[in-house]
N, C-alpha and C positions, 0 to 999 in steps of 0.2 A: 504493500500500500504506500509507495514511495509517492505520496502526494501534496498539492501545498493546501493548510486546512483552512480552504475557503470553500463559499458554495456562492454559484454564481446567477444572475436572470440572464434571459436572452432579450436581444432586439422585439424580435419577430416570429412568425409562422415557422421559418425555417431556420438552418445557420447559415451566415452570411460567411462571404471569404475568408475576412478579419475573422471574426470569430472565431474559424474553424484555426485557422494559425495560432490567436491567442489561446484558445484552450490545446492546442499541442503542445504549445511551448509550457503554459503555466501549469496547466496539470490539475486546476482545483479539483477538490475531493466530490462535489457534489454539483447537482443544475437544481431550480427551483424553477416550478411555471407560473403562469399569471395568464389572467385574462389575455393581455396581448401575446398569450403564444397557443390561444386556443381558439382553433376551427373548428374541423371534423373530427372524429373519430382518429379517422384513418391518417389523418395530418399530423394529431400530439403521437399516435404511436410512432410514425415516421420521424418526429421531431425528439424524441425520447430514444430510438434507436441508435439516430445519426450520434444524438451526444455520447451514448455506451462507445460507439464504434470509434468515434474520433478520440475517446478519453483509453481505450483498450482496455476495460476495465466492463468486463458483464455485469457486474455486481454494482458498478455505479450508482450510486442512492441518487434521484430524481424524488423531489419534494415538490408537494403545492398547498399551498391552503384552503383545506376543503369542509369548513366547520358547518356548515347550513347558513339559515336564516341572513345575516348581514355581510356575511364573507364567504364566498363559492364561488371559484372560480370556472367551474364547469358546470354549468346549467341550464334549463330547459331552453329552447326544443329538444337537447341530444342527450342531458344528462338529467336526471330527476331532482324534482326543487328537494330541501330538507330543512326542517326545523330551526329556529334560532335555539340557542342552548336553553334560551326560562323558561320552553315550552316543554324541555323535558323538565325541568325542574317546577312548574305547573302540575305538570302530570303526577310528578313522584309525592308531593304536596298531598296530593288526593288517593294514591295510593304506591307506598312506596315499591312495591313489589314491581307492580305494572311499569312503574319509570324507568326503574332498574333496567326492565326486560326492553324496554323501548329504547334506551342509551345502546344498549349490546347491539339492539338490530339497525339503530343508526350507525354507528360503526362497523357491523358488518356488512351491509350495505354498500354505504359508502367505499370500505375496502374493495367490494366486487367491481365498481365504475375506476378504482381508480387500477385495480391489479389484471384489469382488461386492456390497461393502455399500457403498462408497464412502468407504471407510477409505483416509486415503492416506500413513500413516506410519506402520511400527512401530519399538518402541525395544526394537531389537533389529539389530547381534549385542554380545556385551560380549566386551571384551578382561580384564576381570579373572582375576588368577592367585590363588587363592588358596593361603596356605601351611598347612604343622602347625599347628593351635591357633586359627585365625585361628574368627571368629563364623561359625555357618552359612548365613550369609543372604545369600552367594554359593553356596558348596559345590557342589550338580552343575550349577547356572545354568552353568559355567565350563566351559570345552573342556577345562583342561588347564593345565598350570603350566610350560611351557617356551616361550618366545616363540614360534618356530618354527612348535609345533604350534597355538597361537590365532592368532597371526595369520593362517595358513594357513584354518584354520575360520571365523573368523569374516568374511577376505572373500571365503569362496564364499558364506554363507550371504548377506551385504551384495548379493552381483553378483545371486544367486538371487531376493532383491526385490525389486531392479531390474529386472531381467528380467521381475518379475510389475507395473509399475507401481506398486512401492510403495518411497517413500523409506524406507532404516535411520538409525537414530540410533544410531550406536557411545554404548556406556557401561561402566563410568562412569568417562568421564576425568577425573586419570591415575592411577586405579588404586585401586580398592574390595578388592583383595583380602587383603591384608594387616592388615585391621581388627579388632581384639578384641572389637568390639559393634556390634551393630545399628545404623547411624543414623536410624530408624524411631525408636528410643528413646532414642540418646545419644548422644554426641557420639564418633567414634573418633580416637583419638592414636597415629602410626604414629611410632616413631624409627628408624627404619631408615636408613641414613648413605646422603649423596644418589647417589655411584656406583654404589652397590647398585641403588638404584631406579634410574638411569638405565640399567644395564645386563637390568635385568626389568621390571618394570612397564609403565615407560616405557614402553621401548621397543617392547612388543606395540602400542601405542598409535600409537608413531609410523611403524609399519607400517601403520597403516591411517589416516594420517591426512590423504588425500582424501576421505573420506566424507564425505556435503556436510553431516551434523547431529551433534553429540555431545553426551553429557549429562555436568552437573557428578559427582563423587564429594564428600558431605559426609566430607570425611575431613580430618584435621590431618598436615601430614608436618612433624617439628619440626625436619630438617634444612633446610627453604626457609623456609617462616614457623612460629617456636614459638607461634603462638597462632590463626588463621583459618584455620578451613575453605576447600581449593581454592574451594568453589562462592562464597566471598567475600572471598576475598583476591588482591590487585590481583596481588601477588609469583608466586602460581601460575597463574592465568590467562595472566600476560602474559610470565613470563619459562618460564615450562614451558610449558603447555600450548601457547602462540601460536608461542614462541620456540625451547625445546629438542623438544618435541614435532612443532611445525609443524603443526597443525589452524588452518585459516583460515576453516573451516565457520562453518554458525551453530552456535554453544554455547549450550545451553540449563541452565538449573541442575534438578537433580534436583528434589522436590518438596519445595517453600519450608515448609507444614507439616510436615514431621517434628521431631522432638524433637532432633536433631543439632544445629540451628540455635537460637540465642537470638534473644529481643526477639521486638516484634512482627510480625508478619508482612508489615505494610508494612516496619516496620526490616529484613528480610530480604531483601527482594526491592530495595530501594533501594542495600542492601550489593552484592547480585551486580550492580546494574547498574553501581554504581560499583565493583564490581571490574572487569569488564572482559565478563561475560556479555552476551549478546545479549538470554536472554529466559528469562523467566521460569518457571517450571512451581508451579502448586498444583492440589491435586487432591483436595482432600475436599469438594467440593461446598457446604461452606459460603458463603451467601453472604455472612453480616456478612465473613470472610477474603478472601473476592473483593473486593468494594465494597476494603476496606484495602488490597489489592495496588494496583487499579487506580487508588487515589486517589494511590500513593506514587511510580506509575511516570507517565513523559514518552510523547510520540508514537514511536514505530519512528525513529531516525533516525540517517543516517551510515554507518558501519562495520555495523553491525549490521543497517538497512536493507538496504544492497548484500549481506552475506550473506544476509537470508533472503530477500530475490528469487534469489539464484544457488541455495542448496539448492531452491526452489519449481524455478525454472530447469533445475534438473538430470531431474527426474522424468522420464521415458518411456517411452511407451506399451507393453504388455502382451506380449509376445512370444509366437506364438502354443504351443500346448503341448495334447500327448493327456493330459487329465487323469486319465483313469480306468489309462492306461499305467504312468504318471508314479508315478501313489498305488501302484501295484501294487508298480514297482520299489523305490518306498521302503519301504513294507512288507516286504519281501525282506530288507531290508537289517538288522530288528532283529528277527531271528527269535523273540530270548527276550520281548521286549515289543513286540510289535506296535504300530504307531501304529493306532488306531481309527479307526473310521465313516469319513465321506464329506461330504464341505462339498453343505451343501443351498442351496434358489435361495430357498426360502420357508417 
């Protein structure tokens, strides 16, 4: 796995010339997709192939963000709509069992649409709670605001992609919910004093914290560090996240362009590594931003190696499943919004 540990977006549909050159040369460990690299069917598998082929690496992890409700990047007419996370967290409300079971079939599901394209990680489920007042750019993404009830939700949904061959990336650890602002556009500052968050936040986190991948949260907690964002401060990576939390996954940092983070974008991505992240994430397809990552970052190696062969490691194969059963009894399940359509082959 002699790779550099970033993961990178594309332009487009396809890969472009440059492209195809700069991921020969750079080598990052992973591609994520986005709406703008989604047609047909038959276009992401071809656009998912080209990247295995050109990276020489089968096993290539190919990420997207496929959580339902406010964030899906593959959706109807060719993929089926799915729930925002409070609808299962609504459900489980009224009766826990049933939501349970409803979380596991969204996730298995979902793994079927994406383990047909050769998508083989979604980032997804999130453990964020969010509270009163907090930005909306978690809001219904979130099951719920009592540990209990996320942690619950989000590892049937984690077990249900697994189940479908597809690794989850819990996010955004430890903890997006409590943020005033977007960090797409700014930087969020949480003072919430640390037992409080050790006995909420946290701790939905460190309920699920076998899961073999998680993502950073660009967030400040000024009780641990009054100035760096977890996804770059050595202080929360390695004494929360690693240490009180216990995540030994690969950690990956959220995506290194957003406006939450300062400096350049190689200075971004050289901060997470020397915080303590494993690996990288940018995702606007830019390439002069890529070329910067990948010039700022070293080979995969160490700690960070050994996890992301055990997250790859962990993956297994597809469990078999009546899908047309399966879709019926989830649909069942959200009478007042039905999940739409039917995942197609082509």
């Amino acid at each position: 796995m002699d790779t550099r540990p970033f993961i990178v977006g594309l332009a487009g549909h396809r890969l472009a010339a440059d492209e195809r050159a700069f991921l020969r040369e750079a080598d990052p460990w992973g591609l994520i997709l986005f709406a703008r690299n989604v047609g047909t069917p038959d276009q992401v598998r071809a656009l998912v192939d080209e990247f295995r082929e050109n990276s020489g690496r089968a096993d290539a992890p190919v990420l997207v963000d496929q959580e339902g409700g406010r964030v899906q990047r593959l959706g109807p007419p060719l993929w089926p709509k799915y729930p925002s996370g409070a609808a299962y967290g609504g459900l489980f409300d009224r009766d826990p069992e049933r939501g349970t079971r409803a979380a596991w079939l969204g996730g298995r599901l979902i793994a079927a649409d994406l383990e047909a394209l050769g998508i083989s990680v979604d980032c997804l489920p999130l453990a964020d709670m969010p509270i009163p007042g907090a930005d909306g750019i978690i809001g219904d993404r979130a099951y719920g605001s009592t540990v209990e009830k996320v942690a619950a939700i989000a590892a049937a949904i984690a077990e249900g992609l697994r189940d479908g061959g597809v690794l989850p990336v819990l996010k955004h650890i430890p903890g997006h919910g409590r943020a005033q602002v977007d960090s797409h556009h700014a930087l969020p500052v949480v003072s919430t004093d640390r037992p409080a968050l050790e006995a909420t936040d946290f701790a939905a986190f460190r309920r699920l914290a076998t899961l073999p991948l998680a993502m950073t949260a660009h967030v400040v907690f000024t009780a641990i560090d009054p100035v760096a964002p977890a996804t770059i401060s050595a202080t929360m990576v390695r004494e929360v996240i690693r240490r009180s939390i216990g995540f030994d996954g690969l950690l990956m940092t959220d995506d290194v362009s957003m406006e939450a983070l300062s400096g350049s974008v190689g200075e971004r991505a050289r901060a997470a590594i020397a915080a303590g992240c494993d690996v990288v994430l940018h995702c606007n397809g830019r390439l002069d931003e890529m070329q910067a990552v990948a010039a700022a970052l070293p080979r995969l190696d160490g700690d960070a190696r050994r996890r992301a062969a055990a997250a790859l490691g962990s993956r297994r194969p597809a469990s078999p499943i009546d899908a047309a059963a399966a879709r019926a009894e989830f649909s069942a399940m959200f009478p007042d919004d039905p999940p739409a359509g039917t995942a197609v082959s082509s």
